[in-house]
Every structure is written in C-alpha cells, then in structure tokens.
C-alpha positions, -999 to +999 in steps of 0.1 A: -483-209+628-453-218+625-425-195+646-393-200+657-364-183+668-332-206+688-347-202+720-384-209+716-400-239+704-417-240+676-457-240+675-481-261+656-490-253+626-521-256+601-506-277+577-486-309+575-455-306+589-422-328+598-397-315+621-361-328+626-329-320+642-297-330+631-270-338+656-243-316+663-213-316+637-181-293+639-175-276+603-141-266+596-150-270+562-115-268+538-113-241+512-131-252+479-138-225+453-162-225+435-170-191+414-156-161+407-168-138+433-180-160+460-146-176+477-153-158+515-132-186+538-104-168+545-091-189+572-074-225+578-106-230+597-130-214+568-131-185+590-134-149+575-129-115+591-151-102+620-185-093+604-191-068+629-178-034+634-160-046+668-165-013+694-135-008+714-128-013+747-122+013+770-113+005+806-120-023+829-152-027+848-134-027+882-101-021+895-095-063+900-113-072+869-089-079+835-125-076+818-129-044+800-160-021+794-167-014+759-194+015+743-210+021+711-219+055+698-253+061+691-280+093+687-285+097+728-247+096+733-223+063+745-242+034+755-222+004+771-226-028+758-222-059+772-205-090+761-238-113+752-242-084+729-212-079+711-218-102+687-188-123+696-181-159+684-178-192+692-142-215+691-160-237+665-194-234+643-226-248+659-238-265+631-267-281+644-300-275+624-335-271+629-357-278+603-395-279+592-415-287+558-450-286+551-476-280+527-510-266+517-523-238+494-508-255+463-474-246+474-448-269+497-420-256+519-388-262+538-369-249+561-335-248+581-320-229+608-284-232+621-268-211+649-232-213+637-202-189+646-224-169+668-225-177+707-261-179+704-289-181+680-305-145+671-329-155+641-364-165+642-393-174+616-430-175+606-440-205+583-478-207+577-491-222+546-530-213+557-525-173+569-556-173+586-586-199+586-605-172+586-618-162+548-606-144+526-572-154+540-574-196+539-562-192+507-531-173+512-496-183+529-478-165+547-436-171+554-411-146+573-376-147+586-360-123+611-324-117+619-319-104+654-287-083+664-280-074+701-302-104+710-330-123+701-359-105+721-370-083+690-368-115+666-388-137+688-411-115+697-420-108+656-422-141+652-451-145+677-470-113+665-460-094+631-488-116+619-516-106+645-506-071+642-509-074+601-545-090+606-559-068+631-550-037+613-575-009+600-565-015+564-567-053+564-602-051+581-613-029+553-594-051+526-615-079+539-646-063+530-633-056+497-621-089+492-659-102+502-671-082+477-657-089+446-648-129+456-619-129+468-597-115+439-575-083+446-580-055+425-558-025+424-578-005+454-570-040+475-536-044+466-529-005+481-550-014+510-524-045+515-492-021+508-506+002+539-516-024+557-483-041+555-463-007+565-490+001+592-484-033+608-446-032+611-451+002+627-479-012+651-451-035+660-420-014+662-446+010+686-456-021+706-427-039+713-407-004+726-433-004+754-431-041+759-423-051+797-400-079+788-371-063+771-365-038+739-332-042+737-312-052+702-335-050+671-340-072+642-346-074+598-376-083+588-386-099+554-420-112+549-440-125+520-476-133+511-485-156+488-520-151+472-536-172+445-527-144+420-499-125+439-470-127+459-465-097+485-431-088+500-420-069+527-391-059+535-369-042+566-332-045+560-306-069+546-326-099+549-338-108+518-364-128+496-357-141+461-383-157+430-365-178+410-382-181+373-374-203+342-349-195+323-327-181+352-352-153+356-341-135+394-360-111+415-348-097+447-357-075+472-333-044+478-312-045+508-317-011+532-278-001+537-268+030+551-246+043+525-274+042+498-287+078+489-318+075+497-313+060+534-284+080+542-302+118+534-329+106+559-301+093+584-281+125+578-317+146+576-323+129+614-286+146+628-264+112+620-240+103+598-227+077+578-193+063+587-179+031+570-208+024+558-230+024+592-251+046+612-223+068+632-199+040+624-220+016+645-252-002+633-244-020+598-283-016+590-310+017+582-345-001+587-349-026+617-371-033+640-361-019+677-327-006+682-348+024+701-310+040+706-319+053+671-355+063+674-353+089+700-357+120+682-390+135+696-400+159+668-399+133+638-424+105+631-410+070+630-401+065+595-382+095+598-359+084+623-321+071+620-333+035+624-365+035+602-391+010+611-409+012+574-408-015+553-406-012+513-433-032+498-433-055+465-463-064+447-458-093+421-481-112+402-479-146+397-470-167+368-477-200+378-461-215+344-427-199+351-421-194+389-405-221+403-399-212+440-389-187+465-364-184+492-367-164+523-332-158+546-312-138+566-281-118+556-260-151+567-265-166+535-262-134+511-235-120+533-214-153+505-241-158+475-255-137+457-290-138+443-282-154+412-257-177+430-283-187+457-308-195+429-289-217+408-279-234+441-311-242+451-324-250+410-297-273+409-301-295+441-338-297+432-328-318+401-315-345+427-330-341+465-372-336+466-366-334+504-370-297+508-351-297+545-320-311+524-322-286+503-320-258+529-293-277+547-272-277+519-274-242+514-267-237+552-234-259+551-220-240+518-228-211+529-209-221+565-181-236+540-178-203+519-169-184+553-205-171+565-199-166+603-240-154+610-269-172+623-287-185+594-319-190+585-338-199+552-369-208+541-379-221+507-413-222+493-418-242+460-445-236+433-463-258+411-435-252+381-407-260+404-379-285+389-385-322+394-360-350+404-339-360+374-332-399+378-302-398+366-284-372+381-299-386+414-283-421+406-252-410+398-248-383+426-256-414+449-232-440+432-205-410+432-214-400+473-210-442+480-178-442+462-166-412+487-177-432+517-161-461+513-129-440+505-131-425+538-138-454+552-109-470+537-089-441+550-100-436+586-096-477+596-056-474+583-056-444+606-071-459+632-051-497+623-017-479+630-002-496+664+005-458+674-029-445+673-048-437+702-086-429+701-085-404+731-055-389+723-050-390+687-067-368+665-070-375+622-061-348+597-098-338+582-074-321+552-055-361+553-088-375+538-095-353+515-062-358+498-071-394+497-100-386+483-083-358+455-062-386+448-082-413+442-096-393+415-129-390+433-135-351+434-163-355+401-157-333+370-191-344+354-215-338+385-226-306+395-220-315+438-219-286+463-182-279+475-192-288+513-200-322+500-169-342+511-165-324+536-194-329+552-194-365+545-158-370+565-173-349+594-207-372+598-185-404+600-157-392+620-184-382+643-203-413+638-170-431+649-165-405+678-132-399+663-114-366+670-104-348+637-086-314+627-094-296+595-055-288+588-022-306+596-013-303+629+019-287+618+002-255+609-020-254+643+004-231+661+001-209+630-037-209+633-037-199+671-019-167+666-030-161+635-072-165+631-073-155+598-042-169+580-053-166+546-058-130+545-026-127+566-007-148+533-022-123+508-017-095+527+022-109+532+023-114+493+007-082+488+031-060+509+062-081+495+052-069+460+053-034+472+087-035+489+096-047+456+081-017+440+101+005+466+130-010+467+143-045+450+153-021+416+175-001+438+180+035+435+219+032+439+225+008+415+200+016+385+190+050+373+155+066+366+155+052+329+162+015+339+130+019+365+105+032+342+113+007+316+113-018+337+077-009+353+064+002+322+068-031+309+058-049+339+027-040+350+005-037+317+021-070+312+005-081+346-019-067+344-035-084+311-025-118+320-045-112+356-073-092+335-073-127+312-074-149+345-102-128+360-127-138+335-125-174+345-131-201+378-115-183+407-093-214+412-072-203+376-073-166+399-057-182+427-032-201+402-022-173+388-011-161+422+006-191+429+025-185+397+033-149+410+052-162+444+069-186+420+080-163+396+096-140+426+113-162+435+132-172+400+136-140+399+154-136+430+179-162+424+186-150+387+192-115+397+219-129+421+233-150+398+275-148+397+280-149+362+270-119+336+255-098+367+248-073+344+222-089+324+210-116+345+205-093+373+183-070+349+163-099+332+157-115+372+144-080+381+123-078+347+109-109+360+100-101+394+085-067+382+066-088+359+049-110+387+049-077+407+027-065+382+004-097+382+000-102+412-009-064+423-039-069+404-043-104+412-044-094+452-064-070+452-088-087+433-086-123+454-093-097+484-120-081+471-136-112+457-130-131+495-141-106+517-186-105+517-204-074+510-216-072+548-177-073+557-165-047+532-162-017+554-133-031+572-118-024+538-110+007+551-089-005+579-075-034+559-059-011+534-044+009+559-033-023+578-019-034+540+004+000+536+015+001+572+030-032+565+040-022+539+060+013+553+070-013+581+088-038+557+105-007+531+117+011+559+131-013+579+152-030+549+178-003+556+192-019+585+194-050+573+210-036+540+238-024+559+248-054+563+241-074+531+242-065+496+216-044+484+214-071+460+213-097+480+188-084+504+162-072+482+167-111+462+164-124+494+138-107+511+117-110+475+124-149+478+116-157+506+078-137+508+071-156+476+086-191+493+069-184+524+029-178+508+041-211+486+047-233+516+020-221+538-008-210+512-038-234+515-046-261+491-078-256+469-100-285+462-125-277+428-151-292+430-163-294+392-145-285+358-153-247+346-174-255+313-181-218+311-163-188+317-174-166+348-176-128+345-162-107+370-182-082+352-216-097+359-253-083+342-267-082+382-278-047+398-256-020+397-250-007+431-257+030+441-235+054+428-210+071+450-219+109+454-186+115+457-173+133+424-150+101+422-135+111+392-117+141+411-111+122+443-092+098+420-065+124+401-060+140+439-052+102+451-031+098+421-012+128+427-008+124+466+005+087+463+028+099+432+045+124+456+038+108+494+047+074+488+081+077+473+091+101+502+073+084+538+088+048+522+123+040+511+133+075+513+121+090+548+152+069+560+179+079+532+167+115+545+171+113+580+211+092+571+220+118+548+214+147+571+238+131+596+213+110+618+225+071+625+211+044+604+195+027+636+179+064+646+166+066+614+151+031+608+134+035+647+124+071+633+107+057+598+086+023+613+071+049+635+049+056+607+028+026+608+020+034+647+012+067+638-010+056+607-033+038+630-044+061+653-062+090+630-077+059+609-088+043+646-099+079+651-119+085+622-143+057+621-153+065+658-159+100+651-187+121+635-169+135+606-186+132+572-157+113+547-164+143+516-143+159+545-123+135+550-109+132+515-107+164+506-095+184+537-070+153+542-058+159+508-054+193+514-032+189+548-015+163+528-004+183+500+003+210+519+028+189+543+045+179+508+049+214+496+063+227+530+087+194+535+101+202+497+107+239+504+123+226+536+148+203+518+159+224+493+164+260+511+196+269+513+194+289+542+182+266+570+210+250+594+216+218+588+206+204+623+173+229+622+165+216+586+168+178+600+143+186+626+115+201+607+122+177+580+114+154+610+082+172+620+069+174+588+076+137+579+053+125+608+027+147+600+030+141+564+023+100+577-004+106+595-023+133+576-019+115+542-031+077+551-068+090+562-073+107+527-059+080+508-077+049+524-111+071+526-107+077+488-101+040+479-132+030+497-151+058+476-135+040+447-144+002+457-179+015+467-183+033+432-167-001+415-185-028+438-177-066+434-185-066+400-161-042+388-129-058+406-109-052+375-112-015+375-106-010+411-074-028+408-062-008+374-061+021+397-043+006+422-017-004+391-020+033+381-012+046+414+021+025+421+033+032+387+031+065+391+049+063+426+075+042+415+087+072+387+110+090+410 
C-alpha cells in the first residue's frame, strides 16, 4: 500500500512505483487570470483571505506572557485551542512536493502532495493499484486522499487502516463469498453489500480511532474510490472530492458535505446545533469527518446522527471503458480555486503534452498555489485505458516556446546580476521585473494552451538554481504589503467604498435638487450596469479592464466637474460621468469580489460586507470636516480622484496567459447549489426597504442632523464615524453566538424599522425641546447603526448563498437596486 501523510514515510507498494521530491521553491506566483470565476490571488504575494474561521483570542495565558489564549465553541461547551491547531500560516508557501506513480490493473496513476501556506502538512493518502492480493480483490485498485484539520493524527492514522477496516468487515467477508460464486462479477446484491460495507468501515474507524491511545484530536475528510473491472466505487466524507472525466467533456463529481445544505443542517440542528456562517456553531467549516469527537458527544443518538457525522455517501458507477478517460482524487486545496469542470479540462489538457503523470499533478498543485489556494494539497490521478495521448505537436511547440522563456530570463537575470552595483547577498531581483521582460518580448503565447504558473515557475527554478534572492513585486510596494496582507482586496474594497461616497455625497444635496439626482442615477447605473453585464460574459481579464476603465473615468470626471469655465454644464456632464463609472463599477466590484474570493472562503462574506459599509459610513461621514474647509465641489472631485488615481497606481498588473477564443459564462450549466430556505424573495423587499430609508439617514445625513440641531461640526463628525465601531461589535457578536440567522434577519429588520419610525416621529414633533430632541435623535441614531447592519449583511449572504458563483450578475443587480433606491432622497 501506498500511504502517506507529511510526516510518515510512505510504504511499499504492490505495484511499480517511482518516487521523487522536488526541492524547495518559494511561490509568490504574480496574478495571471485565467477564467471567469476562478481568479482567487488576492494578494501582491498571491495570497487570499484567511480560509479559516479565525477564533478569537481572549486573554493571555499568564500574567508575563503577550501570548493570548484563544477557544472555539463546540457541543460540550469552549474548548481551548492551541496555536499548532489554529490553522495558522506560514511567511511564504512550502512548495516542496512529494510525489508517486505506478501502475497495475489496466490503470496508471500519479500523484503529488505539497504542504504550502500551512505551518505543517495535514493531508495523507492511500495509492494501491492491487487492493488486496488476496482474490476476488487482485483485480481491483483502491486510491484515497484525506485532508486533516486540527492536525494530522486522524489523517495518518486512515491512511494506515481505512483499508483493513474495509477488508475485514462483515459485509465484505460475505461479498467475498458472493463474488466466489458467481466469478468474480458484482451483481446488484454485491454492489449493496459493498455500499454497507463501505459505510460500516468508516464507522469501524471513526469508533476505533476515538479510543486510540495515541491521540484523537483534530479530524479529517475522507474520499475514497474503488476501481473494479466493471465499476468504480466512491466514497465520500466531506469536501474532498473525486472527479471522472469522460469524452466529450463529460464531468462527474462527488457532492461536497457543507453545513448549510438542507439535508446536513436538519440533522446538525436535529442534534441541538446550529448553523452559523455556514459552519457548525460558527466553528467547523465541515458536517461529515472523521474525529472531531467535540461533535460526537451526544449520548442518546447513534453516530450518523451526530453534529459531526462519520457516514459516508456512497457512489456506484459503472464503467465505460471507451469513454472514461481518468479520475482525480484531492483535497479541498485544489477545489477551494477550480471547479470540477475547470480541474478536468486542466488535467485533459496537460495530458495532450506531459505523459509523466507526477507533472501533471504538480502542475495542478502550482496553479492551484498561483490562483491563491492557501491549503495543504493533495491529488491523485488515476488514468484509464481511453485517456488522451501526447500530441507531438503541441509537445514541440510547448518545448520550443518554454526554451524561448528560459533564455529570456536568462538574458534578463545576467544584466541584473552584470550591473557594477549588484550584490548577490544583499541584492535581491524583481520576480515581477522578469516577467515584464518576458510580456515584452512578446513571449506570453496566444496560440498555446500553457498553465498561468508557467513563467512563473520557470523564473523561480533558475533564480533558485543561481541561489539568487528574488521578490515577487517591486520593492517599492513592500512596505505596502507588510501592513497590508491582502492588498488586492484592500484596492477593491478602496474602489468600492469610493463609489459609494460618491453615491452619498459627490452630487451634493446643497447644490442640486432631488430631480437632478434621480436623473442622474437613473441614467447611470442601468447604463453600468449593461456595459459590466456585457463584460461579465467574457475572460475575467476584459472584467478587471473594465474596472480599470471605472477608476479612470472618475477621475475625468472629477476634473471636468471642476472645470472654471461653463461650471454649470461641465460640472453636470463630469458628475454624469462619474455616476456612469459609479454605476459600472458597483457591479463590476462586487462581481470581481465574488469571483476572487473561493467557495471554502465565502462565509467571511458576511464580515467583508460589513467591513465594505463601515468604510464606507467612515469615509461619508467624515467628508464633513474636511468640506468645511474646501468646496463641496472641490472636495467631493477631489476625494473621487484621487480613490480612482490611487487603485490606478497601486492595482496589480495582470499577465493573460492565452487569447479568449470563446466567451466564458458567468452563468455556467454546473450544479445548482441548494436553495436557500430562507423565503429570499421577502428577505429582499425588507432589505430594499431598510437600505432605502437607513442609509440615506446613518450616512451623509446623521452629521447634517447633529449640525443643524446646534451640535459643532467636529462633535458631530466624532459622533457619526462612531458608527463603524459600533457596526463591528453585534456582527463580531453574532457569528460567535447561537442565534439561528431566520432570526437574525427578520427580528433585525424589525428593531431596524422600528428605530426608523421612532427617529422620524422624533424629528418632526413639534413639541420636544430642542436640546431633548438632539439627544434622543442621538440615541436612536446609534441604535439605528447597530441594529440595522446585522440584518442587512445576514440578508445579503441569504442572497449570495441563493445566487452562488454562478449567478454573480444577479447578486450584484440587487446591490444596484438597493443604492438606487437609497440614493432617491
């Protein structure tokens, strides 16, 4: 057998096998896009948002320690974890790999594994081409991969005995029998026997290793698969996942086990849990794993009943040995950035050129790693008899095209290294340097169908080579990247909130009246919001343009709106022209945001968006201050130019790797996901309506408020950009607590809307003392802030759950529903 995990070595196995490791090699991989859908880098450094739910820290372990204790909340209460188990990361990716390949059985196999972000290595495999030289099983293969979380006890130890406790089980001993009785072929009584077997085994193994004297803690996925002369069997515990790939792009995949699917989260709710940003009580991102015992404690339900189920769901497939082509088993790391269909072509596509099955994997690993993946990963590909074959051609002209690169880079580093001032120990060379040589030179191929991580890797093997010291960015934008991890999400986010002080405040209340607005918006955003709908349905590099052409458009707008001469109408036509990027590019963000962030990383969308109106409130409010001082004009021109000149000097350069022959659908034919249970529909009008009447009121005008009932403009402005303090706290709150989001929404709403109607009586009755009024007016502003972001954000995620991936365009016509609506005052 063939069984691994990052801390074991591997055993011997049956069939011929070669292993290798590759040395180390940093990856900080530049940004290059590739489809719509899959750009997850969203850092100088490739480096994406924290894929884990991070728990927070509470207070320090001792009195004269700085290091803090921090606690998850599971089913028996607070449990403390410590920090080899926090999932935390590493400065730079490890990005050596371990790799096998072997064959037997009529099938061949590869496989890599590569510890990257993570501070240590988690997974673990099984590779066995003979599953038992024992008959009836000589004939069958047997291949599994398991992603450990909280350690890599539970991973390891399934790698050394899922298999023995399949074997060895009552079912398979009597599927044996049957099997010698009707030669070997498995007829419909078998293939049950194998489904029970296969569900009996994993919880054999769950009960086993809970007892097990050398550890239980953490917990691992499971994904196995069986490969009979007639069938393939899959099993399956979590969000690993295993793939056939068929001609004519034909796809099967397993189904992930996510809490927030119905059927996982009535048994997680049916145990006494709940489902909180999409996890188990806000914690544990998955509902079927091996360990995590935290979860299994309730004594009066069986084990598939529990929060954390240990039961697999089992696939049955039969073969068709003229179309199936091959079969990939991996962790979450790679479909955390690819999709099935994405990973398939992928893998169909480098088969055409490399027969080297480890290559393969490895290429996978480094454009998963490239595309912003921050997991262990771990795949394993098995290829049948109707796999693709090497194409000559391609092959010859990938390698002529590869040499080409080489000798560029080459080229590049010895004039790097020829300058008089260059010093090998001290010096370092621009990584993003080289590949401008290499964009210039023409070299990036329009005809060849090469990963993205290509050059990239190539620079990094022969900087390495030369020992060289290399950077992925210019070291100009270093200082940036220390404070700022994620600096590509920070520039969105920057041109995101820009756009809505723009909506709030660049056509100024003072100086045009409710007509001018309206017409202004009205023809703005439907505008926008075709031309992004038109730029969504091709290669996400024309999506990124588009918001390039967005910053560039605010800012001719800015200076036209200043202009000296016929203010009147130049003014208006600058404003018509930043409302019309305003209105691109708020559906253009949102989209690039849900389109970078991976679907394992989504449910920080509910922190983001609170993070993105904060900002937001932070900016609108605090423009009054300045305005005091300038122009209203003036400010809101130059505040509007300089957030579009700022995300055009610092945005990151994108590198494609290969012309867009086709147009990509953001609307793809995959899966649907599971529907919401939410009645979205009405969740949506309340959001409508709450934005409509909340936003207008807690930005721009909470501050107009508080100045025209007699309180100073510096009071006032303190006063107002305590909103975004106060915002943070309930929605910190609310994903640590038990509270179901159905009440969440609506009883939020309901506060909400009730703050609203008691703050307009407030304003307008006649009787109230000035100073009195003021006060409550006051009161019921920071309740209104805090009661109404929890609601809102809750309510979005409902929407971007009920319109997943797929559907970006219709989550982000909302979003241009909603601001339109609050921008009518």
């Amino acid at each position: 057998m063939s069984a691994n995990s990052g801390n074991l070595p591997t055993s011997s196995s049956s069939s011929s096998e070669q292993r290798t490791t590759h040395g180390p090699l940093e990856s900080f991989a530049p940004e290059f896009t590739h489809k719509a859908g899959t750009i997850a880098s969203l850092s100088i450094f490739g480096t994406p948002l924290d894929q884990e739910c991070q728990p927070i820290p509470v207070v320090p372990r001792s009195s004269s320690s700085d290091e803090l204790r921090v606690w998850r909340v599971t089913s028996s209460g607070l449990v403390e974890v410590d920090a080899n188990t926090m999932g935390a990361f590493l400065d730079k990716p490890k990005t050596e790999k371990t790799n096998i390949c072997g064959e037997g059985n009529g099938v061949s196999y590869g496989m890599s594994s590569m510890q990257g972000w993570r501070k240590c290595m988690e997974d673990a495999h099984i590779a066995e081409t003979v599953m038992s030289h024992a008959a009836p099983y000589k004939d069958w293969s047997f291949f599994a991969v398991f992603d450990g979380h909280a350690g890599p006890n539970i991973a390891t130890r399934a790698s050394l005995q899922l298999l023995e406790h399949l074997i060895s089980g009552e079912e398979f001993r009597e599927m044996t029998k049957s099997l010698e009785e009707n030669n070997g072929v498995l007829t419909d009584a078998t293939l049950k026997l194998l489904e029970t077997g296969i569900k009996k085994g994993f919880l054999s193994f769950d009960e086993t290793s809970k007892t097990s004297p050398d550890g239980n803690k953490g917990g691992c996925t499971a994904v196995c698969a069986i490969i009979t002369p007639t069938h393939i069997i899959i099993g399956n515990l979590g969000d690993s996942r295993a793939v056939i790939c068929g001609k004519g792009n034909q796809v099967f995949g397993t189904e992930d086990h996510k809490p927030y699917l119905e059927k996982e989260r009535k048994r997680i709710e049916d145990a006494g849990g709940s489902v909180m940003i999409q996890r188990i009580n806000g914690a544990l991102a998955v509902s079927r794993a091996f360990g995590d015992y935290d979860y299994k404690e309730h004594p009066l339900l069986s084990a598939d009943q529990q929060l954390v189920s240990p039961e697999p769901d089992v696939y049955i497939r039969k073969r068709d040995k003229e179309n199936d082509e091959f079969m990939v088993v991996a962790c979450d790391g790679i479909y955390d950035v690819m999709t099935n269909e994405e990973l398939a072509s992928f893998v169909g596509d480098r088969l055409l050129v490399q027969s080297d099955l480890r290559q393969v994997c490895d290429d996978v690993l480094d454009e998963c790693l490239m595309k912003g993946s921050r997991d262990n990963m771990t795949m394993v590909m098995v290829c049948f008899p109707a796999a693709p074959t090497v194409n000559a051609h391609r092959k010859e002209a990938e390698e002529a095209w590869v040499a080409r690169v080489k000798a560029n880079i080459n080229q590049t580093i010895e004039e790097a290294v020829a300058s008089p001032d260059f010093q090998k120990e001290d010096d370092v060379i621009s990584l993003k340097s080289i590949l401008d040589k290499v964009s210039a030179a023409g070299l990036f191929p329009t005809d060849l169908r090469v990963p993205a991580h290509t050059v990239t890797t190539l620079a990094q093997k022969i900087l390495a080579e030369r020992d060289i010291k290399h950077v992925a960015v210019p070291l100009l934008l270093l200082p940036f990247a220390s404070f700022v991890p994620n600096m590509r999400l920070a520039l969105v986010l920057s041109l995101v909130s820009s756009l809505q002080i723009f909506q709030q405040s660049s056509v100024d209340p003072r100086q045009f009246d409710s007509i001018w607005q309206v017409s202004l918006i009205t023809a703005a955003f439907p505008t926008g919001k075709f031309i992004a709908t038109c730029f969504l349905s091709f290669h996400d590099v024309k999506l990124h343009a588009e918001l390039d052409r967005c910053a560039r458009l605010l800012v001719l707008g800015a200076i036209i709106s200043v202009l000296p001469f016929f203010r009147t109408v130049f003014s208006f036509f600058g404003r018509f022209i930043m409302g019309f990027s305003a209105g691109s590019g708020f559906v253009c963000a949102p989209a690039v945001l849900r389109l970078a962030v991976p679907e394992s990383m989504r449910p920080a969308n509910f922190l983001f968006l609170a993070a993105a109106f904060s900002m937001g409130t932070l900016l609108a409010n605090s423009m009054f201050l300045l305005s005091a001082l300038l122009s209203p004009t003036f400010f809101a021109a130059g505040l509007t130019c300089a957030a579009g000149g700022l995300y055009l000097v610092l945005r990151p350069d994108y590198y494609p790797v290969e012309e867009c022959t086709e147009p990509v659908s953001i609307d793809g034919e995959g899966v649907e996901p599971t529907k919401s249970s939410h009645p979205v529909l009405f969740v949506f009008v309340l959001m409508v309506i709450n934005v409509s009447i909340g936003v207008p009121l807690m930005q721009t005008y909470s501050t107009l408020i508080f100045t025209h009932y007699g309180m100073s403009a510096t009071a006032a402005l303190l006063l107002s950009i305590s909103y975004p303090i106060l915002q943070f706290i309930p929605v910190i709150i609310s994903t640590r607590i038990n509270i179901s989001r159905k009440v969440l929404v609506l009883g939020g709403y309901l506060v909400a809307i009730e703050v609203q109607f008691f703050l307009l009586i407030t304003s307008s009755y006649p009787f109230i003392p000035e100073k009195h009024q003021m006060i409550a007016m006051t009161v019921l502003l920071l309740v209104l802030s805090v009661s109404f972001i929890i609601p809102c954000n809750t309510a979005l995620c409902i929407l971007f759950e009920q319109f997943d991936g797929a559907n970006v365009k219709t989550a982000s016509k909302s979003r241009c529903v909603m601001w339109f609506l609050a921008s009518i005052r």
